[in-house]
N, C-alpha and C positions, 0 to 999 in steps of 0.2 A: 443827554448822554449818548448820542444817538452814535456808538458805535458797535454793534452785532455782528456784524462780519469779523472783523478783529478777537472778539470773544468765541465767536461759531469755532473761528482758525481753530484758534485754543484747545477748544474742545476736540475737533475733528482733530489735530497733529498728533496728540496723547492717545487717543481712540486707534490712529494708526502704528503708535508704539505699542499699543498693546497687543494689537491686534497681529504685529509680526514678534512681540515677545512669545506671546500664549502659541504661534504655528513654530515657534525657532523651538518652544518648551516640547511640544509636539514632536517634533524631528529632533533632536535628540533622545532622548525615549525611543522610541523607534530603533534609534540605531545603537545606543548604548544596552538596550534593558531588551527591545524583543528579538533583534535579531540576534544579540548577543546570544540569548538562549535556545532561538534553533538554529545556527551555523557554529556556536561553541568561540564565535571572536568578536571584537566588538572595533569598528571604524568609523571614527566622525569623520568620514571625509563628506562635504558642503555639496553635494552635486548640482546638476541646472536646475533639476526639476527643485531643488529649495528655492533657487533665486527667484523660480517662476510663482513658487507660491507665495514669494515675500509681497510680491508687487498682486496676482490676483487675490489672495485670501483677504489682504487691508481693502481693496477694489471692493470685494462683497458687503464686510461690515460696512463699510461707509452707505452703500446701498440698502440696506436695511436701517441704518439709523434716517436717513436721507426721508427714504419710503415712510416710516414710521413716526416723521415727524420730531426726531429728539432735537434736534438744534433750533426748534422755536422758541421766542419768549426764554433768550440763554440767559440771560442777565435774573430771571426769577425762577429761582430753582428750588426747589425741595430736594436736601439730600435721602430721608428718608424715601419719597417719591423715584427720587432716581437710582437706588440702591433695588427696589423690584423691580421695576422696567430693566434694569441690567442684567439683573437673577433671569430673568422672561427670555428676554431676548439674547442672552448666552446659551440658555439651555436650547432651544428653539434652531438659532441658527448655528451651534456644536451639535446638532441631530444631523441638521445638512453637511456640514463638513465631512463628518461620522460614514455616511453615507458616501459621499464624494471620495475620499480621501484615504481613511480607515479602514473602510468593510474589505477592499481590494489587497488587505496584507496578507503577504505570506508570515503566516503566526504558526506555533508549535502548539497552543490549546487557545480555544476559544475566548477564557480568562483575559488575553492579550486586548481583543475587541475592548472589551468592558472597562482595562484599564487604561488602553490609548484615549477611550472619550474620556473616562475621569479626569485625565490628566490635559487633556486639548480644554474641557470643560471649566476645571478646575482653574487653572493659569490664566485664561482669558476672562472668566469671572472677576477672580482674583486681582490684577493688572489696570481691566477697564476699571470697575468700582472705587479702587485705590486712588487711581490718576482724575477721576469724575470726582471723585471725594474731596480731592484738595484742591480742584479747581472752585467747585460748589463753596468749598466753606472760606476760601480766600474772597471769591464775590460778596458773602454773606459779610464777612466782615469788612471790607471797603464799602457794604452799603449802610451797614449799620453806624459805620463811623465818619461818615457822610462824603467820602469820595465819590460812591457811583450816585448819583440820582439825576431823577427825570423830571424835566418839563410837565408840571402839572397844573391843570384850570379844573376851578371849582366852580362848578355848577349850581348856582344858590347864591346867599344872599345876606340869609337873616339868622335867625335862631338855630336849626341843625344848622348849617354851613359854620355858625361861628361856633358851633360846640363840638364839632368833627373838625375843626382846624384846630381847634385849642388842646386837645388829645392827640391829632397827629402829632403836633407839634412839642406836646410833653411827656416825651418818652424816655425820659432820665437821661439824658447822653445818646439813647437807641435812636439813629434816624431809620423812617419806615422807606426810605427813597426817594423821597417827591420832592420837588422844589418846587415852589408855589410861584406861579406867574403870575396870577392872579385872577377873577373871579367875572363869572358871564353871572346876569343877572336874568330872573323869568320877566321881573314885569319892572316899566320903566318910573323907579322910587326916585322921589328926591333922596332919601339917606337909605344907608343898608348898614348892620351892622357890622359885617364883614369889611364894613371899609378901613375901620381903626387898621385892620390887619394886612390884609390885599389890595390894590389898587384896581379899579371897576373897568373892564377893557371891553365890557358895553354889552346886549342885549342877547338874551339866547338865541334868536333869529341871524344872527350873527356869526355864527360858532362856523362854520368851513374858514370862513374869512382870518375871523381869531386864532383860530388852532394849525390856520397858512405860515401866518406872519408872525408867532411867537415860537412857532417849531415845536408844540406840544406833543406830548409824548404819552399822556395818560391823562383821562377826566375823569373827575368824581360827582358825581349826581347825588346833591344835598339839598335838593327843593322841598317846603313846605307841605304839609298835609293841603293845605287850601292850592295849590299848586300844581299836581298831579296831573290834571287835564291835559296839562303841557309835556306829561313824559312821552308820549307815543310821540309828537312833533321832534321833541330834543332826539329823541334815539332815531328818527328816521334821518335827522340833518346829520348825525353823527357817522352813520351807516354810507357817508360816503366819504369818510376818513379811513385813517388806517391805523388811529389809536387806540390805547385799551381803554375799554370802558367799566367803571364802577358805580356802583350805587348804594345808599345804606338800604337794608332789607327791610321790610315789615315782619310783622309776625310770622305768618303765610309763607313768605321765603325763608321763614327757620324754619318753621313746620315741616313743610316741605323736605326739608333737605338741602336748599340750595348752599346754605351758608355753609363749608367744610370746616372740619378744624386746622386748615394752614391760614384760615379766616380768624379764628376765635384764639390765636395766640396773639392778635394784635388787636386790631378794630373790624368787627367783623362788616363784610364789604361785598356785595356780591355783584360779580364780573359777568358782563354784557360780550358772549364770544360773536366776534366775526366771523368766525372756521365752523360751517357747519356740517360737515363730515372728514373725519379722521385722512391727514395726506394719502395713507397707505391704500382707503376706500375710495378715494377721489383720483388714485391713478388707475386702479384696477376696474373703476367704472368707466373714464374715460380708454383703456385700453378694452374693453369690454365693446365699446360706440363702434371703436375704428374695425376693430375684427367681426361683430357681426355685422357692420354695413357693409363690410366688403363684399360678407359672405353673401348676404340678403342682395345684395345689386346684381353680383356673379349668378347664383342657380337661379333668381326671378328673372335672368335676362330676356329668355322664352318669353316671359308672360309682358313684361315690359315692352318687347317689340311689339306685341299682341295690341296691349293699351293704345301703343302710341299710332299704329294702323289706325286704329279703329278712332281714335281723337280727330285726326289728321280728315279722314273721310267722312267723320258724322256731318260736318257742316263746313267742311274746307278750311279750313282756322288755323293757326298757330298751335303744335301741341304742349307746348307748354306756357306754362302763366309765372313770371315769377312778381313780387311785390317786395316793397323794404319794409322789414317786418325790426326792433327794435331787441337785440342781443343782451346777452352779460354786460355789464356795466353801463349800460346807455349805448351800448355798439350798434349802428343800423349794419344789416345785411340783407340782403335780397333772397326768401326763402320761394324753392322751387315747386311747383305743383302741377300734373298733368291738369291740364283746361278743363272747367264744369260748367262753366258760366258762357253764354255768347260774345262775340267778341265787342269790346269796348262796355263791358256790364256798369260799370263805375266812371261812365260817362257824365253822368250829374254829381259827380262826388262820390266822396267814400260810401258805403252802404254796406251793414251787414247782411247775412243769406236768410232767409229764414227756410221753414219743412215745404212751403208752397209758393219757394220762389218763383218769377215765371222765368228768369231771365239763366238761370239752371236747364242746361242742355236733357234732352231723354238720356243721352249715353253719361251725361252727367252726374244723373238722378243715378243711376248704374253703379258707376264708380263711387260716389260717394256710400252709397247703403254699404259697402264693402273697402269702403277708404282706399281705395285703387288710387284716388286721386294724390293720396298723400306720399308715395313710396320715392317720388324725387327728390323728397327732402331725407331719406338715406345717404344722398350726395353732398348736404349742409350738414348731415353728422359728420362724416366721412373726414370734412377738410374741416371742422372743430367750429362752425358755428353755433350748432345746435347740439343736443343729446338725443338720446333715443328715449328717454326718459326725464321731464322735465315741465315744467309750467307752459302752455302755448304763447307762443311769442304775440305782439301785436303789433298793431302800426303806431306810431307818436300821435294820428290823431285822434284814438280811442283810447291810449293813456292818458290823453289829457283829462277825454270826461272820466275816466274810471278815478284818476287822482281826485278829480273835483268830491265825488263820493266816499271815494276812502285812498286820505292821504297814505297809507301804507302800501300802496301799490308800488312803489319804489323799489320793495324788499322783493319782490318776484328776479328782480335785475341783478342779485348773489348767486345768483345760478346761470349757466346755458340754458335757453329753451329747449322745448321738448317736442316730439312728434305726437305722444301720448303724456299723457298726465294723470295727476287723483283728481284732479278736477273734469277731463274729458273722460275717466270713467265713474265717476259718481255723480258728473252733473251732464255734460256734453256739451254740444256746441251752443253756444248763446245767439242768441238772436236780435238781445240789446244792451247797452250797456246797464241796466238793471241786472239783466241777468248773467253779464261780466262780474259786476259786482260779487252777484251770489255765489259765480263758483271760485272766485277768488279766495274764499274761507277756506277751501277745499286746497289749493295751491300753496297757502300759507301752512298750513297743517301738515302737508308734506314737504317744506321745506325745513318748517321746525323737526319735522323727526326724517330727515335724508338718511338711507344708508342703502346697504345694495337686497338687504335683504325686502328693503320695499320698495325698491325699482322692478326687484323680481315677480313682488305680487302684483305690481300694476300692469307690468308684462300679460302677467297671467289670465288678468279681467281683458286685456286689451283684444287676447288672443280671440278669446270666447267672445266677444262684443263682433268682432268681425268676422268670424263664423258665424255668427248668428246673424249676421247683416243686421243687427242694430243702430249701424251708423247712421248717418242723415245728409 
């Protein structure tokens, strides 16, 4: 089905008719209803400052829906779902307008404030909700009556797989949206029973490959109880696609909570997200990187030339060190670091440091207790290699052995790296890949719960850690 830009349009072109109805509702008001009543006449004449607001007012909403993420995943929509996010986010961004726009009128009693937002408030509610409302339920039904649907491969094989197919598939006239391409297998059977139905496009070790060449669009993960072993490999081979992911739940995942009720009106189904922090959290972090690196390179500059003196003449050397350390998505980049080490340290090969290296300078030993050595790489946040906040990056050949230990090491690579971590402050710096391993837990566990308010704590610990010269 694969067209989302076309339906986003949709969405945003209605969005911006609303959005200059509800300011056209606004400005009349204004000129018909407040002015009228303290000048005693009333004149719609259109001035510039309307036309300027037709073009920025639509400008902001689009920027807040943008921000906020509404035009993902357009094609699966919950109207009730989008009817509060529109309540939210009208009232929210009619405070700013309100503000903008309104507080600056010349009014006869204050009443006018209260009504101009009711009515900016009101309209734009009103307008967006309407125009989202019949876009939402015209999708709902081209999907249900089998116009829109997606490229789907079924994960499984045998017994769930063919009794989650045979319920997809019989929903009285109701299509769920999936066109069945057909079905990756765990283990390699002479017969599966999903075959009467699917046709077998070959082994789950397979799946990048599969889900290239058939243009999938969405997988369902229906493997065996005896089969399980195999989930963390499927989900990690999948995690370099760009499909949605589903799975039937166990108990545990109802328990839990995970299964919603827009799950439990059909086959309940629980969704494997690739997004793991909110658009609006992941601009404002990444606009977060750029303005404290700026800030941090500018007033350290003092102490930076300080460093770099003092590197320069401990033993004559080069003052900086960079290496290719492995980014977001598998990107290598060269991360910066003032020099600890003598020079050519990693003459016989790669080698991690330990607390009593010898090949660790005195001025070395210095900067590290106090991470001095690390502040160049403010310049690999700066121009979006890294974060300031995020998993320590490594080199491809200490991911190898970490892979070899725990194939999930892959999942560190959804994120920018980081200069600090929850793993360099609950674990620190490793010394082998044993102990890569271990604070790997720790990297994983902050990526499952990402948000800014725990970028902030790690901050926090980072501060104290190097005050306290805990570093190593």
């Amino acid at each position: 089905m694969k067209k989302p830009a076309w339906q986003s349009f949709k969405y945003q072109f209605w969005d911006v008719v609303a959005a200059m109805l509800s300011y056209s509702s606004l400005f009349i008001f204004r000129k018909l209803v407040v002015e009228a009543e303290k000048f005693g006449l009333s004149n719609l004449e259109f001035t510039p400052n309307y036309f300027i607001g037709l073009v920025v007012i639509p400008v902001f909403w689009l920027t807040v829906y943008l921000i906020t993420d509404f035009y993902r995943d357009i094609y699966r929509r919950s109207r009730l779902k989008d009817l509060f996010y529109t309540f939210n986010t009208s009232l929210l961004g009619s405070i700013v307008i309100f503000f903008a726009l309104i507080l600056d009128d010349s009014v006869s009693s204050y009443t006018d404030y209260y009504r101009g937002f009711l009515v900016y408030f009101g309209s734009h509610f009103f307008f967006t909700a309407l125009f989202r409302s019949l876009l939402t339920t015209r999708t709902a039904y081209r999907t249900r009556s089998g116009k829109i649907a997606f490229n789907t491969l079924m994960i499984g094989s045998n017994e769930k797989a063919a009794e989650l197919y045979a319920q997809l598939e019989s929903r009285d006239n109701r299509k769920t949206g999936h066109r069945f391409i057909g079905f990756a297998s765990v283990h390699n059977n002479i017969r599966f029973l999903l075959e009467k139905n699917l046709s077998h496009l070959g082994n789950h070790t397979e799946l990048p490959e599969i889900i290239e060449q058939n243009q999938i669009e969405e997988v369902i993960i229906a493997i065996e109880s005896s089969e399980h072993h195999k989930l963390e490999e499927i989900v990690n081979l999948l995690e370099e696609t760009e499909v949605k992911i589903k799975m039937i739940p166990d108990t545990y995942d109802i328990i839990s909570g995970k299964v919603r009720m827009e799950s439990l009106r059909s086959i309940p189904l629980v969704e494997i997200r690739h997004q793991l922090m909110p658009v609006w959290q992941m601009v404002l972090k990444r606009l977060f990187d750029i303005i404290a690196s700026a800030l941090i390179l500018f007033l350290l500059s003092p102490l930076l030339l300080v460093v770099m003196t003092i590197t320069k003449f401990s033993d004559r050397g080069p003052i900086f060190f960079r290496q290719k350390r492995v980014g977001i998505h598998g990107k290598e980049f060269f991360m910066y670091k003032f020099r600890s080490m003598v020079v050519d340290a990693e003459k016989d090969g790669p080698q991690l440091s330990s607390e009593n290296d010898d090949r660790i300078t005195p001025w070395g030993r210095i900067m590290r207790k106090y991470r001095l050595d690390e502040l160049p790489q403010f310049y690999n946040v700066l121009i979006g290699d890294m974060s300031i906040v995020g998993p320590r990056p490594e080199r491809k050949y200490y991911m190898e052995q970490i892979s070899k230990h725990a194939p999930h090491y892959r999942y560190l690579q959804k994120v920018r790296p980081g200069i600090t971590s929850w793993g360099m402050v609950k674990f620190g710096y490793a010394e082998n890949v044993e102990e890569m391993v271990e604070r790997l837990k720790y990297d994983v566990i902050y990526i499952e719960n990402m948000s800014l308010l725990n970028d902030l704590k790690i901050l926090i610990y980072t501060v104290i850690i190097v005050l306290q010269g805990r570093g190593k």
